[in-house]
C-alpha positions in Angstrom: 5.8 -12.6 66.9 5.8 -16.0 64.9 4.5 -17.2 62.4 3.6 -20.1 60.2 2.9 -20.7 57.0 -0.2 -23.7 55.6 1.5 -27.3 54.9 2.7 -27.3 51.7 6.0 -28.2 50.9 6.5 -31.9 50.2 9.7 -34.1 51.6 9.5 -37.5 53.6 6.4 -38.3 52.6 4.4 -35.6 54.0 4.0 -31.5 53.8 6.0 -28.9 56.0 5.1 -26.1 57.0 7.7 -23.0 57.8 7.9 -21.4 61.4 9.9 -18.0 61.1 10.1 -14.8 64.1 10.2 -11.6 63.1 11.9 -10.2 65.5 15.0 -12.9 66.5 16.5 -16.3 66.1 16.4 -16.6 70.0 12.3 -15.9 70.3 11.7 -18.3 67.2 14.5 -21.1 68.9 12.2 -20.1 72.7 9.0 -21.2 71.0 10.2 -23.8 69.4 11.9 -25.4 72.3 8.6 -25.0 74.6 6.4 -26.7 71.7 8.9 -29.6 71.4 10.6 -28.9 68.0 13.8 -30.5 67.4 16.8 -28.0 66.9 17.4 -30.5 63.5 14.4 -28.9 62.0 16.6 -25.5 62.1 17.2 -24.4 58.8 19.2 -21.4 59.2 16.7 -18.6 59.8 13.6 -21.0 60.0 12.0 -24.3 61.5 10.9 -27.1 58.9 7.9 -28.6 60.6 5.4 -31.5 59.2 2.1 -31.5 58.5 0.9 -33.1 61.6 2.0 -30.2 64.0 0.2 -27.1 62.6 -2.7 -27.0 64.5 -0.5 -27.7 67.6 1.5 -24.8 67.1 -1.0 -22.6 65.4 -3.1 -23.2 69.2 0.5 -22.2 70.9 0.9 -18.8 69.3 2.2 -19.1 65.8 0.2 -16.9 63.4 -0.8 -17.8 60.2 0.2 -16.7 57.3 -0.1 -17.5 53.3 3.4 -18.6 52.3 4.2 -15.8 50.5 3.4 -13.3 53.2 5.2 -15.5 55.5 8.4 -14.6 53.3 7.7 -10.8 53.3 7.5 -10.8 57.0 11.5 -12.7 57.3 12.7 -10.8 55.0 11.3 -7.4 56.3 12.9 -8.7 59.8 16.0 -8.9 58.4 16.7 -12.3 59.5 16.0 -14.4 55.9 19.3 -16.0 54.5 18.5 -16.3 51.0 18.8 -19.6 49.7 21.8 -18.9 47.0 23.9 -18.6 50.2 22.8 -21.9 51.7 25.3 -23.8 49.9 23.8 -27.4 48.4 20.1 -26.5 48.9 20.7 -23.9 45.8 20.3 -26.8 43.5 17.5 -28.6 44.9 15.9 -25.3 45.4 16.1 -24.3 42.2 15.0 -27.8 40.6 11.6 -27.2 43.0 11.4 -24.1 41.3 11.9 -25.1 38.0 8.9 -28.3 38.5 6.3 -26.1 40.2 6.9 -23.4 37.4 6.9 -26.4 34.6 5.1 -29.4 36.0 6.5 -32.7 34.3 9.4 -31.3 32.7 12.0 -32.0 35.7 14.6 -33.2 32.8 14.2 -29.8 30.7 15.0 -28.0 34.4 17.8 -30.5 35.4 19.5 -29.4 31.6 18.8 -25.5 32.5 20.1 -25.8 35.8 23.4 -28.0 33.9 24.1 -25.2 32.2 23.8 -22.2 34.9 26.0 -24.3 36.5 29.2 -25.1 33.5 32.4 -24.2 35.2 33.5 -21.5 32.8 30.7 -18.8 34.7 31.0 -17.1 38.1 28.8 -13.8 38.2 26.4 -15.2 35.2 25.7 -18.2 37.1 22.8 -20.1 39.1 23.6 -18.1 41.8 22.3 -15.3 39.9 20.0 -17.1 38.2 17.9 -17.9 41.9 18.6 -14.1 42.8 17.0 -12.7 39.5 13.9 -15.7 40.2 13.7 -14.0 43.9 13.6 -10.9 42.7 10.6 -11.9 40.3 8.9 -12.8 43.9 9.5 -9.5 45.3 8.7 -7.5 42.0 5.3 -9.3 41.3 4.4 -10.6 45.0 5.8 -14.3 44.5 3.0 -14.5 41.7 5.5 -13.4 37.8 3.6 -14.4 34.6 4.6 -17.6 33.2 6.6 -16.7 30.5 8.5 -13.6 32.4 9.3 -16.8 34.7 10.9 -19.0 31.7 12.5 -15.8 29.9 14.0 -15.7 33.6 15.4 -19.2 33.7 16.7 -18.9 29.7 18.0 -15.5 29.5 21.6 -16.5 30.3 21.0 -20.3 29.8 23.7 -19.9 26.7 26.7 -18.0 28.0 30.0 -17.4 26.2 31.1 -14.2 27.2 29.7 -13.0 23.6 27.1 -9.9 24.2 24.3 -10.3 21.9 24.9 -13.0 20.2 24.4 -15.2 23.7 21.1 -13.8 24.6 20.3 -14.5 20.9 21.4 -18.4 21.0 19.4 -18.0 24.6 16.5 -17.3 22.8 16.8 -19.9 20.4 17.2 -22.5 23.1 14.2 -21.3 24.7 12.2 -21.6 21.8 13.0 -24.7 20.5 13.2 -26.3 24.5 9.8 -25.2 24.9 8.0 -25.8 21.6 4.9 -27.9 22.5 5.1 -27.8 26.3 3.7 -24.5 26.4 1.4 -22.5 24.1 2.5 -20.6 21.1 2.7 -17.3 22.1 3.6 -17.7 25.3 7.5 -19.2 23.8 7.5 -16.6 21.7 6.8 -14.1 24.7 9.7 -15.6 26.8 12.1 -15.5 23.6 11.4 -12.3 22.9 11.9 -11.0 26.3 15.0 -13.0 26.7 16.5 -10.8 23.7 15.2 -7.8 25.5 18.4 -8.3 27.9 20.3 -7.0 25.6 19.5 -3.4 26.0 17.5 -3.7 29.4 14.8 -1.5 27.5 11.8 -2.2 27.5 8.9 0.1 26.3 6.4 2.2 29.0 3.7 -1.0 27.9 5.6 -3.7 28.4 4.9 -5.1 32.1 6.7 -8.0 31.5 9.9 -6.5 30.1 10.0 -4.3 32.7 10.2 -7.3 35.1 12.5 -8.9 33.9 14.9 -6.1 33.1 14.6 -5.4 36.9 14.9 -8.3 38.1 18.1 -9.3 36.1 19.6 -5.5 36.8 18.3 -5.8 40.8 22.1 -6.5 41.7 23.3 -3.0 40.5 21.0 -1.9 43.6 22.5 -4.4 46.2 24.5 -3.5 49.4 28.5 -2.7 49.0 29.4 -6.3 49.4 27.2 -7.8 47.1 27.9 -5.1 44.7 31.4 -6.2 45.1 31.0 -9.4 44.7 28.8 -8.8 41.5 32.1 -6.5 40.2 34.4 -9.3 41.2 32.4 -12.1 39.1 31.8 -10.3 36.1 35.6 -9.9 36.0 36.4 -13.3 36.8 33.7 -14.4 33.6 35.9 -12.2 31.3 39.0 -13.3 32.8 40.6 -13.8 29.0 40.4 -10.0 28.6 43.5 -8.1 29.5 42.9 -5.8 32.3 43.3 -2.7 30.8 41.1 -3.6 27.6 38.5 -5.1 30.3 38.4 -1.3 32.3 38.0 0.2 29.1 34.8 -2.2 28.2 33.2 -2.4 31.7 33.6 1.4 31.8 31.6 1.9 28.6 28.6 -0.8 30.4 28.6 1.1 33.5 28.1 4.8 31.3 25.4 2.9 29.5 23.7 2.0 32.7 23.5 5.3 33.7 22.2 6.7 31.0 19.4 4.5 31.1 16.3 6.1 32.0 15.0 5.2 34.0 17.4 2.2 35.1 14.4 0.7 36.8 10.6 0.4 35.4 8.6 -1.0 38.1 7.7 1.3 40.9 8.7 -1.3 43.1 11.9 -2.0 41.5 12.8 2.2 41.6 11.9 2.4 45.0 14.1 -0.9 46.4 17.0 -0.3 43.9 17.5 3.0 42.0 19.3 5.0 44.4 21.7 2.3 45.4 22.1 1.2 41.8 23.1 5.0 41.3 26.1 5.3 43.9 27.5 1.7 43.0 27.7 2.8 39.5 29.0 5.8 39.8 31.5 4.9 42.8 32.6 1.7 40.3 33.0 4.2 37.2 35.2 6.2 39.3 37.3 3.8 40.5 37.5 2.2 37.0 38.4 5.9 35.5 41.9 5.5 37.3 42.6 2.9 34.3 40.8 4.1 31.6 42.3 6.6 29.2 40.5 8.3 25.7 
């Protein structure tokens, strides 16, 4: 089937609209093809079309869908190619983000995304910055409170290499970057749950610790080769450690990890990740164990 999503997102002086199968690339390029859509409007694992076509392919077949549905159904076809792999559209996507999270602040999101970006980080980066923000969307159905949104984009916006003391300086940022541009409580909700990374612990009553925590931790519950890649970046951001006294350290992480529980506090989070998060750590701990002694 296809399916289409309302106008919405703005470029060119209009609204697109996104046009997704869920089934193959060669029934969404067929339809496209027969209702006159360019092959430049291809985006990868979608077709960007304007405003002024929706009814026209709405009345040839395309379904629609509310945007965020429209993401479920791409995703559940295994066909989405998540936009931290597409290269140069991880910045602009993340600056879209950033401005429909925190309307007229672009600068504020321009500096965060600066920073996610300094040359000294691989794993903790803005590549894992957009995976923990789309894992928000899964975790709360594209709809996170505000403030587990912000804690999102500050809880690594300071990074040294220095647990604990960066989510701390992390929290200060966030709290004096968003004094009077959002109320109160809510900076003091996103500072405090940016200083919840520290233990990924949040209390039974906390629903918005609990998404975070998930969200930042959904990469322990990835596929082999994004699990690997996770290993591999981590290393590379504590590159100045010797690699004995870095086994050693990331050992003693990866024990923590698994004695947390549970690792995951959302149903939702459990169900994707836990299972998976349980065999990478355990298959990394082993693995590490061939280097660590005492």
């Amino acid at each position: 089937m296809i399916y289409i999503d309302p106008p919405f997102w703005p470029a060119h002086g209009t609204v697109f609209s996104h046009l997704v199968s869920d089934a193959s690339i060669d029934e969404l390029h067929a339809f496209a093809d027969a209702a006159g859509i360019t092959r430049r409007a291809f985006d990868l694992d979608h077709y960007d079309v304007p405003e002024r076509r929706y009814r026209d392919l709405v009345a040839a077949g395309a379904i629609p869908v509310p945007g965020k549905d429209l993401v479920r159904i791409l995703a559940a076809s295994g066909l989405r190619v998540k936009a931290r792999h597409r290269g140069g559209s991880l910045q602009t996507g993340l600056q879209y983000r950033w401005d429909t999270l925190l309307p007229g602040t672009e600068d504020l999101g321009a500096a965060l995304i600066g920073r996610w970006n300094e040359p000294h980080r691989h794993y903790h980066s803005a590549t894992h910055l957009l995976a923990v923000l789309e894992a928000l969307d899964v975790l709360a159905d594209g709809a996170p409170p505000r403030a587990v949104g912000l804690a999102a984009w500050f809880h690594d916006a300071v990074y040294n290499g220095v647990p604990g003391a960066d989510e701390e300086a992390s929290a200060a940022l966030a709290e004096t970057s968003l004094a009077g541009l959002v109320p109160a409580a809510e900076v003091a909700e996103a500072a405090r749950l940016v200083r919840l990374t520290v233990t990924h612990a949040p209390a039974g009553t906390d629903d918005g610790g609990a998404l975070l925590c998930d969200a930042d931790l959904a990469i322990l519950g990835g596929q082999t080769p994004d699990y690997a890649r996770y290993v591999e970046g981590v290393r590379a951001d504590y590159a100045h450690i010797p690699a004995a006294d870095f086994a050693r350290g990331r050992a003693a992480v990866v024990r923590q990890l698994l004695t947390l529980d549970p690792l995951f506090h959302t149903a939702r989070g459990a169900e994707l990740w836990a299972a998976a998060a349980q065999r990478n750590l355990r298959q990394e701990l082993a693995r590490l164990g061939q280097n660590v002694t005492g």
